[in-house]
N, CA, C and O atoms as a DFTB+ gen file, in Angstrom:
436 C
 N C O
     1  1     -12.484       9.619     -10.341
     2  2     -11.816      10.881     -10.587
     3  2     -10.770      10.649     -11.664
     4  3     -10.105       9.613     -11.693
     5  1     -10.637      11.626     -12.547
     6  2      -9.760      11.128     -13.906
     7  2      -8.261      11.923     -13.357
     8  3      -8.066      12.855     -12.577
     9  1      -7.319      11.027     -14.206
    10  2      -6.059      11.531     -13.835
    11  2      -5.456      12.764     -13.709
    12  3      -4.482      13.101     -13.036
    13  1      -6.427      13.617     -14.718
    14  2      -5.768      15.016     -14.483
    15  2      -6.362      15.926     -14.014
    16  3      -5.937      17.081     -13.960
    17  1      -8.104      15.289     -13.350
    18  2      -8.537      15.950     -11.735
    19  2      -7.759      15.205     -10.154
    20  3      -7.909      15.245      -8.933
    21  1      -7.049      14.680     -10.996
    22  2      -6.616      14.125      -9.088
    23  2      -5.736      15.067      -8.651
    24  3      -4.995      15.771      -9.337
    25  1      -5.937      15.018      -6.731
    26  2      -5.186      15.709      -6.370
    27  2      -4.098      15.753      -5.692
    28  3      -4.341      16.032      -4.518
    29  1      -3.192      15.628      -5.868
    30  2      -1.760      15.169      -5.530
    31  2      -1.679      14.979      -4.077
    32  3      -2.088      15.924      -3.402
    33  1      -1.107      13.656      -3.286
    34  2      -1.557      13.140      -2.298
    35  2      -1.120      13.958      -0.972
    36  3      -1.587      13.727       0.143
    37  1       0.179      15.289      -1.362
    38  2       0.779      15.752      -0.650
    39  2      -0.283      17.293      -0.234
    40  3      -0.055      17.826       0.852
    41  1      -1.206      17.803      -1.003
    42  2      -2.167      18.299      -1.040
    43  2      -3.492      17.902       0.012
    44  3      -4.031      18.597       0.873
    45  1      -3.731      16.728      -0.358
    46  2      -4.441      15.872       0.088
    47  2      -4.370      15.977       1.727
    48  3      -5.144      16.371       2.599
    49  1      -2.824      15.330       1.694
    50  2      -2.678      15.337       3.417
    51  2      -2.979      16.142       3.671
    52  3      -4.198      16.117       3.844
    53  1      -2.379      17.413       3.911
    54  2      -2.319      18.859       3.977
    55  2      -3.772      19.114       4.599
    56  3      -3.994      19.341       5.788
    57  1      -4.841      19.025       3.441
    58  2      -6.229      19.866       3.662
    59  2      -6.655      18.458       5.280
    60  3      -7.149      18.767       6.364
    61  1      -6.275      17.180       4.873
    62  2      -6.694      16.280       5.936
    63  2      -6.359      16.560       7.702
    64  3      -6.810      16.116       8.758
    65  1      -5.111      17.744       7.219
    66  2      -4.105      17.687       8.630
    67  2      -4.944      18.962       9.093
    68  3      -5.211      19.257      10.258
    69  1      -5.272      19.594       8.042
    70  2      -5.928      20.981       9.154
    71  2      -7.579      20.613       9.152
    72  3      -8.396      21.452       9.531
    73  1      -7.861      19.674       8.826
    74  2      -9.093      18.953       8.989
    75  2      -9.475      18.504      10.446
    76  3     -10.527      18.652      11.068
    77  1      -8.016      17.774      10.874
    78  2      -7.646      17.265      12.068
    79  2      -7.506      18.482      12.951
    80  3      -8.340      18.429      13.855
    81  1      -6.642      19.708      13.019
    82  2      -6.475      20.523      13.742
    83  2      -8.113      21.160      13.812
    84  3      -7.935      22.355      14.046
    85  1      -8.797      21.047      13.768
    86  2     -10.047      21.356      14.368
    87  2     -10.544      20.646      14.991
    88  3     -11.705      20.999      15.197
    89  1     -10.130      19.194      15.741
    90  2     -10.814      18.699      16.240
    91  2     -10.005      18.497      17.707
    92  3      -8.879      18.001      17.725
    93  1     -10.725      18.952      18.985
    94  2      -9.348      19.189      20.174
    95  2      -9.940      18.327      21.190
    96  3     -11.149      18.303      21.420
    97  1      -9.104      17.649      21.769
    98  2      -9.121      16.781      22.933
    99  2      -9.997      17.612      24.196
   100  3      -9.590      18.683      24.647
   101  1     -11.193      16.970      24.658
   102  2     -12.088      17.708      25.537
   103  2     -10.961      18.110      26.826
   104  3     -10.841      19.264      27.238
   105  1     -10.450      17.351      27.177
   106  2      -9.672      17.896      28.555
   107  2      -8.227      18.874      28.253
   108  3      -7.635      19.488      29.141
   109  1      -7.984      18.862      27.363
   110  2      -6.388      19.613      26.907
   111  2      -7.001      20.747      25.897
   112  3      -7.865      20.371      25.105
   113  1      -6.731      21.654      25.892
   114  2      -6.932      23.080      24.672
   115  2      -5.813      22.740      23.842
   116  3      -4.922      23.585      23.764
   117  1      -5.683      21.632      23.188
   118  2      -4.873      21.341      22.438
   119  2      -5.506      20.295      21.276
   120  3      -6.004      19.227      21.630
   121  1      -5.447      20.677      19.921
   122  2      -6.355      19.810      18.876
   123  2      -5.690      18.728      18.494
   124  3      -4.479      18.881      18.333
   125  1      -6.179      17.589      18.289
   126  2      -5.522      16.150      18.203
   127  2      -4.491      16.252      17.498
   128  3      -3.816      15.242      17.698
   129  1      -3.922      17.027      16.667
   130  2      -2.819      16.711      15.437
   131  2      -1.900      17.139      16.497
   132  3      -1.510      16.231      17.231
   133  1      -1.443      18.387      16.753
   134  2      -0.785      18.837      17.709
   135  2      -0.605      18.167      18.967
   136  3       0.520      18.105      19.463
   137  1      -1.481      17.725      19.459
   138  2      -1.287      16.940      20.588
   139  2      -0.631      15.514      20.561
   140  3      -0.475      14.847      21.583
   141  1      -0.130      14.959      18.867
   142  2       0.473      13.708      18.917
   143  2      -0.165      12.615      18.897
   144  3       0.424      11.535      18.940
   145  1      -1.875      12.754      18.806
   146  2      -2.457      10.993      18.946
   147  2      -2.813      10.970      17.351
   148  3      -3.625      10.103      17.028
   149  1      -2.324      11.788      16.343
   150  2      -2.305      11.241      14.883
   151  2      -0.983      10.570      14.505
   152  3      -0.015      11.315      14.353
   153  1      -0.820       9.228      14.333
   154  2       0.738       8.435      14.465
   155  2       1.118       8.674      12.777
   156  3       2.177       9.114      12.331
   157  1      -0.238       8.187      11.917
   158  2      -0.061       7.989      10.786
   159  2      -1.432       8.444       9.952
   160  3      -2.593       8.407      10.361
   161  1      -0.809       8.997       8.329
   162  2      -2.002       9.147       7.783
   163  2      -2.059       8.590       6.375
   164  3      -1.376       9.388       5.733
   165  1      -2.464       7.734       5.610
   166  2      -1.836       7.240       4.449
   167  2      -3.047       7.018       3.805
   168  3      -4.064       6.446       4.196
   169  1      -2.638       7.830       2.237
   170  2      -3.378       7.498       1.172
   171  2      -3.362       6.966       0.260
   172  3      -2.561       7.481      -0.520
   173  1      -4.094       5.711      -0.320
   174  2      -3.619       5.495      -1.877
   175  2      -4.272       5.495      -2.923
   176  3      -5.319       6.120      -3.094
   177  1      -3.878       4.996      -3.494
   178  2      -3.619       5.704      -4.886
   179  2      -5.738       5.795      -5.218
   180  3      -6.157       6.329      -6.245
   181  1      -6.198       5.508      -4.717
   182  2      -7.855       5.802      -4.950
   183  2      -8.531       7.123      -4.257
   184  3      -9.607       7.691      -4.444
   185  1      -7.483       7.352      -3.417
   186  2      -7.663       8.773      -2.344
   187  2      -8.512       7.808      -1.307
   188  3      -9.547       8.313      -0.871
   189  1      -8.245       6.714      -0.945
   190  2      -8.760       6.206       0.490
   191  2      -7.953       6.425       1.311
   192  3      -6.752       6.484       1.044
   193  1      -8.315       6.552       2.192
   194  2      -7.807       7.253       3.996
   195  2      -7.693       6.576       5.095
   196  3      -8.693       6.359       5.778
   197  1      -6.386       6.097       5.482
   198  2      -6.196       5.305       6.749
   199  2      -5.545       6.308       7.538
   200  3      -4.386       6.664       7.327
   201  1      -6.438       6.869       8.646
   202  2      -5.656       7.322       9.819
   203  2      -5.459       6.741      10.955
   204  3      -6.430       6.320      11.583
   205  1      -4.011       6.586      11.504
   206  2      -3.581       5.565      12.614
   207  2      -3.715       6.693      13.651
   208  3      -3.257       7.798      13.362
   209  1      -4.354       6.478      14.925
   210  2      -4.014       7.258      16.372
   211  2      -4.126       6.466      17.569
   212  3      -4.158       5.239      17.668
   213  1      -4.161       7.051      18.161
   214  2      -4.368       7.045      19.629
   215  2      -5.324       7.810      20.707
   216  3      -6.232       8.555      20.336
   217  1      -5.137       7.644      21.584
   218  2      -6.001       8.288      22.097
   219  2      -4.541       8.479      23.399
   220  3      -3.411       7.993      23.372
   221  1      -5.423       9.675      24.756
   222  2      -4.386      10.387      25.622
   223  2      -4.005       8.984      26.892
   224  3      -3.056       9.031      27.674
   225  1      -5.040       7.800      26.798
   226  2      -5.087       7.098      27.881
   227  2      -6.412       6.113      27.298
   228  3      -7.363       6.631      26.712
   229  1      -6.337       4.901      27.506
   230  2      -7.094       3.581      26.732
   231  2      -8.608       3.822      27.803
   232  3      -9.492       2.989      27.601
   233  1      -8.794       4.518      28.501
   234  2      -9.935       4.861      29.303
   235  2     -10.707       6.228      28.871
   236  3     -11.750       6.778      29.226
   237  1      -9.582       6.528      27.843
   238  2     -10.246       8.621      27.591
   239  2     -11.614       8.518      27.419
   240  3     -12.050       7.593      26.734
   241  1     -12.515       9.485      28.034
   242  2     -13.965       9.425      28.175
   243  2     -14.321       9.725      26.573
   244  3     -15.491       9.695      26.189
   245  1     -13.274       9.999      25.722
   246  2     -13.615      10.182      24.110
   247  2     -13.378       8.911      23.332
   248  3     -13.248       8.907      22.108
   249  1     -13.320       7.637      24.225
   250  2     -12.646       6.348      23.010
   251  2     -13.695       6.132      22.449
   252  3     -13.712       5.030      21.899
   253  1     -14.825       6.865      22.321
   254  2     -15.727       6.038      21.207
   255  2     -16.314       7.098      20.339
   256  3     -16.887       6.498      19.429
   257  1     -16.468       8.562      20.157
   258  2     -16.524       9.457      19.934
   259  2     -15.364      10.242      18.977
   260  3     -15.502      10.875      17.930
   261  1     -14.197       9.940      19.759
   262  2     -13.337      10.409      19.147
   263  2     -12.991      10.013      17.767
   264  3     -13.093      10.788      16.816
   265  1     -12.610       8.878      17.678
   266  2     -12.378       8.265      16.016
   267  2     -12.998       8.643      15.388
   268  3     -12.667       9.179      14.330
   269  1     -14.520       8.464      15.940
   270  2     -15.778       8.696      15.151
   271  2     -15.644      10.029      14.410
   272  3     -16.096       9.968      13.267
   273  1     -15.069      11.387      14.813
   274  2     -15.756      12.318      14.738
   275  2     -14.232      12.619      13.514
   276  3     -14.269      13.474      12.628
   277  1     -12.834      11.550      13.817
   278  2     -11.594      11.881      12.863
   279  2     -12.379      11.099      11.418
   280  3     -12.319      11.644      10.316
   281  1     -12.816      10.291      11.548
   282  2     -13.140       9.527      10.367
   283  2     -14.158      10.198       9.392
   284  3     -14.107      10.124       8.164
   285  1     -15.339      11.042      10.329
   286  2     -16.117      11.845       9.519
   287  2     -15.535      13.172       8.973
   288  3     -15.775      13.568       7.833
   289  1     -14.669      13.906       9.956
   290  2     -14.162      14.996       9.268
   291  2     -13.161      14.426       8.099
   292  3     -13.079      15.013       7.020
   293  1     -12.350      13.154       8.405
   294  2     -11.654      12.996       7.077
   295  2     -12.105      12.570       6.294
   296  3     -11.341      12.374       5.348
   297  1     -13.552      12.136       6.089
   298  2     -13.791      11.875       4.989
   299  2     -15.121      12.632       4.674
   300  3     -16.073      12.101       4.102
   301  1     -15.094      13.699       5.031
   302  2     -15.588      15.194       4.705
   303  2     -14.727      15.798       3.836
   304  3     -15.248      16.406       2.902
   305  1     -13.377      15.778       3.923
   306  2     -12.376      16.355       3.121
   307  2     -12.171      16.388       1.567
   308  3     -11.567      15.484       0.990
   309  1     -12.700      17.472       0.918
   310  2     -12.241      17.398      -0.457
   311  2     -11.543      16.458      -0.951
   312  3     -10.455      16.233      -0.421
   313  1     -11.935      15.721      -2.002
   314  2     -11.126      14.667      -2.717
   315  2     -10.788      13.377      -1.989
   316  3      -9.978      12.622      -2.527
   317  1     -11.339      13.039      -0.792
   318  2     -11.355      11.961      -0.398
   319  2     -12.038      10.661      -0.516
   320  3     -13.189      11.023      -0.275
   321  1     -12.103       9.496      -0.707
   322  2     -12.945       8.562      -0.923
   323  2     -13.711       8.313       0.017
   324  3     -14.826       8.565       0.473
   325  1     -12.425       7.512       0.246
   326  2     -13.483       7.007       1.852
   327  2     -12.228       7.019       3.145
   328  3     -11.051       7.153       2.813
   329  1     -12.551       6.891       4.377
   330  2     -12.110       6.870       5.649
   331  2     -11.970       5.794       6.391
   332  3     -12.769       4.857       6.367
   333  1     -10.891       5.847       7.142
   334  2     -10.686       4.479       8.078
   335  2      -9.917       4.613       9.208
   336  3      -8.707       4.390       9.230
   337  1     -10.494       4.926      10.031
   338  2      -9.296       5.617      11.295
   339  2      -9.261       3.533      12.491
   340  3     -10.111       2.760      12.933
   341  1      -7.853       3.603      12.452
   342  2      -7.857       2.617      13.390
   343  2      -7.022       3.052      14.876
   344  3      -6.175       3.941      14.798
   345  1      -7.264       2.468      16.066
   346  2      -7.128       2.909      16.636
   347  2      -6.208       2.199      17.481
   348  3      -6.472       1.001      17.588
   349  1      -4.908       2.726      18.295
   350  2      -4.170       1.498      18.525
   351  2      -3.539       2.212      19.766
   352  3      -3.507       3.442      19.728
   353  1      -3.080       1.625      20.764
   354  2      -2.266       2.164      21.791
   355  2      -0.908       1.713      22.219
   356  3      -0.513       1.824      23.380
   357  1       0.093       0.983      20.831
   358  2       1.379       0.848      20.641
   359  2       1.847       2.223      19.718
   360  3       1.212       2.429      18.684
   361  1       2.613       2.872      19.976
   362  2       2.954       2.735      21.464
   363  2       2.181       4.202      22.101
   364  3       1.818       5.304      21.689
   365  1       2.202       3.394      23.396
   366  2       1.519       4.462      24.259
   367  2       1.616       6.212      24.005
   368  3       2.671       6.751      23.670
   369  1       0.589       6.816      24.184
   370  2       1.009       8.354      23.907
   371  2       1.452       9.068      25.153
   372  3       0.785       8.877      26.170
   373  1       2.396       9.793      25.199
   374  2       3.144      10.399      26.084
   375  2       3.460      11.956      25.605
   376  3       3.622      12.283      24.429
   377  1       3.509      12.740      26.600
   378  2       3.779      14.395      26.292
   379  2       4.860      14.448      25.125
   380  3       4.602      15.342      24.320
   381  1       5.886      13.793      24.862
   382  2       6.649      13.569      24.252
   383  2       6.480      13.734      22.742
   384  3       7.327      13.960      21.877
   385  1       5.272      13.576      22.666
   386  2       4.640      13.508      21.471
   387  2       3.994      15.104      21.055
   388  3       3.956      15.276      19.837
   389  1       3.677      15.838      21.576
   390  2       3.270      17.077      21.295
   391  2       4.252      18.045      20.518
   392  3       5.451      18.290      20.652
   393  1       3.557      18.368      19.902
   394  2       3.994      19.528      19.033
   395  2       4.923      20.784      19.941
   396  3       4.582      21.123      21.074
   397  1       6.075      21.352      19.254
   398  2       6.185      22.778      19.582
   399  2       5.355      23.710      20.117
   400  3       5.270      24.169      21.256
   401  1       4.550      23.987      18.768
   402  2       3.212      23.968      19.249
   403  2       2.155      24.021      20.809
   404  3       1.594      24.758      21.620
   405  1       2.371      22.963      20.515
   406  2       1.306      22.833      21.866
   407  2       1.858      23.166      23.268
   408  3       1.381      23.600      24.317
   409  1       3.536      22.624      22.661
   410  2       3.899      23.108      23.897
   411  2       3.927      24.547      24.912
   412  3       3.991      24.948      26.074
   413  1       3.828      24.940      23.521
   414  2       4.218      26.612      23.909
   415  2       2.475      26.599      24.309
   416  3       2.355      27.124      25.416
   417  1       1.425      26.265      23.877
   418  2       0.003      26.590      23.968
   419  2      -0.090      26.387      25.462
   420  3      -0.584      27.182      26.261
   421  1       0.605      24.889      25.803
   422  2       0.362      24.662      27.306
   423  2       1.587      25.191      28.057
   424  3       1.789      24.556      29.092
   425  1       2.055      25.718      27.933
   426  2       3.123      26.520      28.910
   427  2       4.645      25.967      29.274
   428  3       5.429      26.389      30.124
   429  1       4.811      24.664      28.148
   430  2       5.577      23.645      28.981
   431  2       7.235      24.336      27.752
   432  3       8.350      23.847      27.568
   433  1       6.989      24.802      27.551
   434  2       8.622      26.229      26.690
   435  2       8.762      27.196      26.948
   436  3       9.662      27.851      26.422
């Protein structure tokens, strides 16, 4: 991609994050971004894609599915290279982590 088709990385995230908000945790009506198991999302300078998460519990009936399905939608995403979701459970995910958002979705505001 030449320098003055690239697309500025803050863009980038952006289309990646509502990429993510379509994809929702089978047991919670709440979509992974919102729900807090996206820790990190970082691009460089080639438009390659490392997304750091988690999952709700190291047993979730989605630990093998789930990544799978962040890594293809992000690297479905306009202007992306390539994808790399790793998956880590430091530190643990806790309600704590949810969005405004979600909170209000699940009743807890």
């Amino acid at each position: 991609m030449s320098e003055e088709h690239k697309i500025p990385k803050k863009v980038l995230e952006d289309a990646i994050v509502q990429q993510l908000k379509l994809i929702y945790d089978p047991e919670i009506p709440v979509d992974i971004y919102n729900l807090g198991l996206i820790y990190d999302i970082e691009i460089d300078d080639d438009n390659n894609v490392k997304v750091l998460m988690t999952l709700t519990a190291p047993n979730c009936p989605v630990a093998d599915s789930l990544p799978e399905e962040v890594k293809t939608r992000v690297k479905a995403t306009h202007g992306v290279k390539n994808a790399e979701v790793e998956l880590t459970f430091d530190p643990p995910w806790s309600k704590d982590f949810l969005s405004d958002e979600a909170k209000l979705m699940l009743g807890m505001m």
